[in-house]
Backbone as CSV, one residue per row, in Angstrom:
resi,resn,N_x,N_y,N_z,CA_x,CA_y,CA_z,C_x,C_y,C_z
1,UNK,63.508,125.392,95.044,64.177,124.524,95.968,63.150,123.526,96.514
2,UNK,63.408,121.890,96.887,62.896,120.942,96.638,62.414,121.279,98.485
3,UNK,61.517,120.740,98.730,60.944,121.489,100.317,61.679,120.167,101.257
4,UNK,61.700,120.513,102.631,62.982,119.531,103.132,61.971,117.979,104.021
5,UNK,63.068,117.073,103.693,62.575,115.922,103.641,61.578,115.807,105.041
6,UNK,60.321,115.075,105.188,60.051,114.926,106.847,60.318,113.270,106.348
7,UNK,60.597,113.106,107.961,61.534,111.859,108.853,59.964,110.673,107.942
8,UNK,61.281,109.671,107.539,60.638,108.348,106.669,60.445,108.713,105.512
9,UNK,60.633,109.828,105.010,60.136,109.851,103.707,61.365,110.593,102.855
10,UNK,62.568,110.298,103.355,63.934,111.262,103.038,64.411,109.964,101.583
11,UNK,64.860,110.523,100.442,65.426,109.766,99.590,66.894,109.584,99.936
12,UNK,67.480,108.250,99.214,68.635,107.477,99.988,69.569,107.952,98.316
13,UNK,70.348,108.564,98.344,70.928,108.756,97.149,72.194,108.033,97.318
14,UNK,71.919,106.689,96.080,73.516,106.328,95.826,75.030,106.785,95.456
15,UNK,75.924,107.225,95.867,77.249,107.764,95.158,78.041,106.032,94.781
16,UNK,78.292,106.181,93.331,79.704,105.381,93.060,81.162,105.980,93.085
17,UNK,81.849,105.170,93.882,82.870,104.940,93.890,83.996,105.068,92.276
18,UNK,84.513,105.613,92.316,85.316,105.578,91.223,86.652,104.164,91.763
19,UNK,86.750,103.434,90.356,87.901,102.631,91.126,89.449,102.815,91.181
20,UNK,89.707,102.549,91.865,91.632,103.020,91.953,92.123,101.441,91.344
21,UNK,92.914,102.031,90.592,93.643,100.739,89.907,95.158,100.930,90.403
22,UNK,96.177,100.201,90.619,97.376,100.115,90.932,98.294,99.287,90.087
23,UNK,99.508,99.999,89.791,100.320,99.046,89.242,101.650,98.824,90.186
24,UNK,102.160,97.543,90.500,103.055,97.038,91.049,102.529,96.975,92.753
25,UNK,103.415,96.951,93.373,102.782,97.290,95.356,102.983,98.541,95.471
26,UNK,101.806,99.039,96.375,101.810,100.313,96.708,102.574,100.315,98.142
27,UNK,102.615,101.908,98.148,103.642,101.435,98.939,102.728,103.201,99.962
28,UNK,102.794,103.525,100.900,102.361,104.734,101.516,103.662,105.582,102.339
29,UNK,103.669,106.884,102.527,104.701,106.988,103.351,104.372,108.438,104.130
30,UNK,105.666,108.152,105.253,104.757,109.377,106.334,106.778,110.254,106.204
31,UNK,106.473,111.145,105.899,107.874,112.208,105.691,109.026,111.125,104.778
32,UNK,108.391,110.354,103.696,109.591,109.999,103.138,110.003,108.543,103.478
33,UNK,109.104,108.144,104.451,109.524,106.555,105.193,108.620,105.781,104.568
34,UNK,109.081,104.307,104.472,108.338,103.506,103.824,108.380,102.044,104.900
35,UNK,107.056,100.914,104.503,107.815,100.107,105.299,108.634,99.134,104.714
36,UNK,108.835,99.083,103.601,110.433,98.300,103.111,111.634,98.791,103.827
37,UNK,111.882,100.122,104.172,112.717,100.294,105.013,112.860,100.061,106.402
38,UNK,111.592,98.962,106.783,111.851,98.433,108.629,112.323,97.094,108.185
39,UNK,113.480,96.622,109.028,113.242,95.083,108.482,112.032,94.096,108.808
40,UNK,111.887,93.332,108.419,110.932,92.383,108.668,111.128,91.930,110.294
41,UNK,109.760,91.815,110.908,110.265,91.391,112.062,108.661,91.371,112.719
42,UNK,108.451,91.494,114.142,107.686,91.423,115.161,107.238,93.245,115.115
43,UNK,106.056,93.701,115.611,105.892,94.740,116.080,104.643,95.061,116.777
44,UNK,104.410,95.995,118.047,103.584,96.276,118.481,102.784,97.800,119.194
45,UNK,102.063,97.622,119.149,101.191,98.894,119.624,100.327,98.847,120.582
46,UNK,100.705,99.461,121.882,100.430,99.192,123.334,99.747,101.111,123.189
47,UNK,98.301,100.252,123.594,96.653,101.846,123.876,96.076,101.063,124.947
48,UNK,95.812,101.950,125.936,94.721,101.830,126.896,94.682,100.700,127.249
49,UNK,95.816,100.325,127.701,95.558,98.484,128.623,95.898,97.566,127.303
50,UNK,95.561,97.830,126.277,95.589,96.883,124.983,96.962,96.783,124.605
51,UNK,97.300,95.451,123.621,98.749,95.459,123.247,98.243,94.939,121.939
52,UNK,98.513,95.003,120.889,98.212,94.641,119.527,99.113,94.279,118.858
53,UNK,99.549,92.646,118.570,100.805,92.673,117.435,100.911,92.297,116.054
54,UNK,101.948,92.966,115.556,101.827,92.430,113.554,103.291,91.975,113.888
55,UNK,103.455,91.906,112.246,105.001,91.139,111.879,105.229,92.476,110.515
56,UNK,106.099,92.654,110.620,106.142,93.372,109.268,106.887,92.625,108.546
57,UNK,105.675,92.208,106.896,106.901,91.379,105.751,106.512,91.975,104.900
58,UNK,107.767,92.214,104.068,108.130,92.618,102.964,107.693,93.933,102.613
59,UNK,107.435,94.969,103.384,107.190,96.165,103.220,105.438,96.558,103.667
60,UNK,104.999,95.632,104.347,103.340,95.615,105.149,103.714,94.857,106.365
61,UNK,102.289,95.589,106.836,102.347,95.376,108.618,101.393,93.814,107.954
62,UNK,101.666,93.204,108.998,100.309,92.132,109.087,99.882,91.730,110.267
63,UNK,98.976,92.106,110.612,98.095,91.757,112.047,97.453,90.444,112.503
64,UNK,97.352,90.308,113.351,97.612,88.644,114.035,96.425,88.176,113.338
65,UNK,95.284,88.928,112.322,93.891,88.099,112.346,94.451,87.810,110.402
66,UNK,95.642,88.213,110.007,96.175,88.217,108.480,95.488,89.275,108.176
67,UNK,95.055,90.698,108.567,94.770,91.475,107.533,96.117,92.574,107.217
68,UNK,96.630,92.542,106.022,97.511,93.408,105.837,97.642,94.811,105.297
69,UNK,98.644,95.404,105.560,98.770,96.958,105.587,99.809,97.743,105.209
70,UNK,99.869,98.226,103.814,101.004,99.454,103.760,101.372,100.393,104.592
71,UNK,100.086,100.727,105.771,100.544,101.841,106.076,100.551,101.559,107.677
72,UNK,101.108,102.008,108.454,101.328,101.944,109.850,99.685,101.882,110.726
73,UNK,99.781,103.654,109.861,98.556,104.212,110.493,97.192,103.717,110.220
74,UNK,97.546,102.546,108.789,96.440,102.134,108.843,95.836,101.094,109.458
75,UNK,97.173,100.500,109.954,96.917,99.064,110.478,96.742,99.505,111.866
76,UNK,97.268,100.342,112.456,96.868,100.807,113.851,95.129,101.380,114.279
77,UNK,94.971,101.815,113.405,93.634,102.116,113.041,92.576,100.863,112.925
78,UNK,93.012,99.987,111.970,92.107,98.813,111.925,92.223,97.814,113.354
79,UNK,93.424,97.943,113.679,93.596,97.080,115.100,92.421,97.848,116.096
80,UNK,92.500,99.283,116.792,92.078,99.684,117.534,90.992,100.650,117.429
81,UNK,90.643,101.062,116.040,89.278,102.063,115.790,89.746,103.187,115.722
82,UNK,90.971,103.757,116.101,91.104,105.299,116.059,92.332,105.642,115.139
83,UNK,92.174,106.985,115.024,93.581,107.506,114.134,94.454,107.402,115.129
84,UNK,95.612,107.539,114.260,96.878,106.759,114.944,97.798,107.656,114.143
85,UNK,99.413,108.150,114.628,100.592,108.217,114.025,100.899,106.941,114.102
86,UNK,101.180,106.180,113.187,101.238,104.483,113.000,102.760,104.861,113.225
87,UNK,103.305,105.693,112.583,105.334,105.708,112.743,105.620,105.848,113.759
88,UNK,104.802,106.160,114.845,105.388,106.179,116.139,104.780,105.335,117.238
89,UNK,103.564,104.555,117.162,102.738,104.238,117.435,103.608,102.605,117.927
90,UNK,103.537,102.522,116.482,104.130,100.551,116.456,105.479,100.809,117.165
91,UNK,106.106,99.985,118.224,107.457,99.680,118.125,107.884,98.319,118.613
92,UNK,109.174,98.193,118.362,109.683,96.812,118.595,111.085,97.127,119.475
93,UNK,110.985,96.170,120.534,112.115,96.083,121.376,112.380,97.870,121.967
94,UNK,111.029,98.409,122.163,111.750,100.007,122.547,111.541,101.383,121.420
95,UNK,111.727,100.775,119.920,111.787,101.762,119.418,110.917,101.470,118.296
96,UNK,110.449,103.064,118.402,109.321,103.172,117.117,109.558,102.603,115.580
97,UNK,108.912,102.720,115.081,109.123,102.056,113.185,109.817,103.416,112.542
98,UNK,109.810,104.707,113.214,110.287,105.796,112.403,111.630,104.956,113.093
99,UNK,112.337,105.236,113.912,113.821,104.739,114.579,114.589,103.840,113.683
100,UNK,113.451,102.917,113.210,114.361,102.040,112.345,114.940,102.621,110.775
101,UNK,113.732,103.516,110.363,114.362,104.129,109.334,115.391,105.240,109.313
102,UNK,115.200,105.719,110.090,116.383,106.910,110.553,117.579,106.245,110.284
103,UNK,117.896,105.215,110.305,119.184,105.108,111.062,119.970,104.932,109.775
């Protein structure tokens, strides 16, 4: 066994990435929900004093700076730094993004 590194002299080992290839839009889902099933519209996510808004088109969130998102939780995440239930997280006019699919 290789004796353990002392501080400045530790080797930096590269890992590659394997790449994910996709065919058509991906799409993510939390119990079966997707966001093609919210209509397109306004939405937001109100943390700690903060209010954060997207638009959802065509089945992605998109956040006011254009970065877009299949997944709720991910865009809630990139808005504010933390994990998020994005399906319950975002809502519009009152009700969460799960509400809209339920129905």
């Amino acid at each position: 066994m290789p004796p353990d590194p002392v501080d400045g002299e530790r080797e930096h080992q590269v890992l590659e990435a394997t790449p994910r290839t996709r065919t058509g839009r991906a799409s993510r889902r939390f119990y079966g929900q997707r966001l093609d099933q919210v209509p397109d519209g306004p939405a937001e996510y109100a943390v700690g004093g903060r209010v954060y808004r997207a638009q959802i088109d065509l089945g992605e969130i998109v956040l006011a700076d254009g970065r877009r998102f299949t997944s709720p939780s991910s865009a809630g995440r990139a808005a504010h730094g933390t994990a998020i239930n994005g399906w319950k997280a975002w809502t519009r006019d009152g009700r969460t993004l799960a509400d809209f699919v339920k129905e």
